[in-house]
C-alpha positions as CSV (number, residue, x, y, z in Angstrom):
1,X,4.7,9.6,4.3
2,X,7.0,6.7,4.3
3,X,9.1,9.1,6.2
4,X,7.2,9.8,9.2
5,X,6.6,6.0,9.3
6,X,10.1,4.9,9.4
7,X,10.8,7.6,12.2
8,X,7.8,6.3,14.3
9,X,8.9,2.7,13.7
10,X,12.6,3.8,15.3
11,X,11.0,5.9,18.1
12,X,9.0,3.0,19.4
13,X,12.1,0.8,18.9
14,X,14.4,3.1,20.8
15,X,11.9,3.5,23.8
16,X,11.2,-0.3,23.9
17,X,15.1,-0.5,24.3
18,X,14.8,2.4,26.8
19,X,12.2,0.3,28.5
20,X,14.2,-3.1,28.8
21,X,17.2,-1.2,30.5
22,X,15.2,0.4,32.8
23,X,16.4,-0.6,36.3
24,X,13.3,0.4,38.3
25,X,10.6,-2.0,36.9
26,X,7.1,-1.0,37.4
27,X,4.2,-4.0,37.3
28,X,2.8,-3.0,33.8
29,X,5.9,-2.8,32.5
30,X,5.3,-5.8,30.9
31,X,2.4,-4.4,28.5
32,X,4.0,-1.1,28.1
33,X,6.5,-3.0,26.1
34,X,4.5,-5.2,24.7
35,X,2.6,-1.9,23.2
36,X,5.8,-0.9,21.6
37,X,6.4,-4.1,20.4
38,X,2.9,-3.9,18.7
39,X,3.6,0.0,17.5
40,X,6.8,-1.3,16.1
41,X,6.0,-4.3,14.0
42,X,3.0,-2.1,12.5
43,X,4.7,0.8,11.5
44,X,7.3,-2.3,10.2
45,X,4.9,-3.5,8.4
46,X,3.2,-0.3,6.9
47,X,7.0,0.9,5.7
48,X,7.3,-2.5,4.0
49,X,3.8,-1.7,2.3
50,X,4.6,1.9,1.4
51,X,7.9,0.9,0.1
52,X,6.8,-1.4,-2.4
53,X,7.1,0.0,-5.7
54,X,4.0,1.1,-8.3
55,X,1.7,0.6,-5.0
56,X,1.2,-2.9,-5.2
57,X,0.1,-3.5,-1.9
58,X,-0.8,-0.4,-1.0
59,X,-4.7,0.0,-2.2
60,X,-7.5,-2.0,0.3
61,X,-4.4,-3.0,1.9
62,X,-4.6,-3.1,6.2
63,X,-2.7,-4.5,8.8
64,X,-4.0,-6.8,11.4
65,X,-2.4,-5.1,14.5
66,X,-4.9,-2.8,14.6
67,X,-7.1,-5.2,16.4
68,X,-4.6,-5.7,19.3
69,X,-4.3,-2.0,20.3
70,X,-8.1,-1.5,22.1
71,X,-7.3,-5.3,24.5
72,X,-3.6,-4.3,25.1
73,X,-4.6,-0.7,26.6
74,X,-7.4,-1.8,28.5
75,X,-5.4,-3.7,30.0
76,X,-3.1,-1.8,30.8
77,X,-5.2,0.6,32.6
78,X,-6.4,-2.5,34.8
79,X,-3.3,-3.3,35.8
80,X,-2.3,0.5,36.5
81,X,-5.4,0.0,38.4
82,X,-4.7,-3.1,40.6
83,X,-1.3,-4.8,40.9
84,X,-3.0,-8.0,41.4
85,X,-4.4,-8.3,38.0
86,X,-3.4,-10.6,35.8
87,X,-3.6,-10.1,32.0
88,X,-3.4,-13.7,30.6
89,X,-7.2,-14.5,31.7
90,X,-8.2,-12.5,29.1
91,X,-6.0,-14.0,26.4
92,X,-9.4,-14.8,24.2
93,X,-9.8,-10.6,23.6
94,X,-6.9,-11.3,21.4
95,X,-9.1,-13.6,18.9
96,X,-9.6,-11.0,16.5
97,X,-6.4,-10.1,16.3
98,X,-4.8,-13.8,15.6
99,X,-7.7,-14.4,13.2
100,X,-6.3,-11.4,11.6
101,X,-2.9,-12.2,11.6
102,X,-3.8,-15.7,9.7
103,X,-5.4,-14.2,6.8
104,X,-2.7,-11.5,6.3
105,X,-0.4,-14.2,6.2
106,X,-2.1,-16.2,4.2
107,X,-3.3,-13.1,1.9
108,X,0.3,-11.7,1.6
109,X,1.9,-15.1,0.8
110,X,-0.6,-16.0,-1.8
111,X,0.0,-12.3,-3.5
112,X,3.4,-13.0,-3.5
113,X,3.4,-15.9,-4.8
114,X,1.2,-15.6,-7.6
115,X,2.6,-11.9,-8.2
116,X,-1.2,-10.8,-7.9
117,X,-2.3,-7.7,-5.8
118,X,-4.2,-8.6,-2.9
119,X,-7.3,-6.6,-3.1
120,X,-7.8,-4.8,-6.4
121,X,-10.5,-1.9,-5.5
């Protein structure tokens, strides 16, 4: 398993370096990469998890950038759809997401700190 993750995590690197030399630049470029980016850091994050020994994070454990795959593709297919659209008037889809990201944070530093598991199902 921890694997396939780490051979995911490179793919998406290698295409979001395939993607920033790419001389003909396409309007949606933009959140193409900013999907890899995404796909990166989470399959990062999950190889970090999985590669913790005796499973300590790994049980009732999740990742917060989950909740920025469903805004990011939308839009995406809106700007695929019209050129003119412009993706930072929707910035507050990403709520979720940033909520998210606080907790785990906050959640994994705590853990750490205090050498505790951070759910214990």
């Amino acid at each position: 398993m921890i694997y396939i993750i780490a051979i995911g995590s490179f793919q998406s690197l290698l295409l979001l370096l395939l993607m920033y030399n790419n001389k003909h630049k396409k309007p949606f470029d933009f959140l193409v990469k900013l999907l890899l980016l995404f796909v990166f850091v989470h399959l990062g994050i999950k190889f970090v998890i999985y590669a913790m020994p005796t499973g300590l994070f790994q049980k009732g454990f999740v990742t917060f950038i989950d909740l920025a795959y469903g805004p990011l593709l939308w839009m995406i297919s809106l700007k695929l759809k019209n050129d003119a659209y412009r993706p930072a008037k929707h910035w507050y889809l990403y709520l979720p997401a940033m909520i998210a990201t606080i907790f785990f944070v906050g959640i994994t530093i705590f853990s750490l700190l205090n050498r505790y598991p951070p759910l214990n199902l």
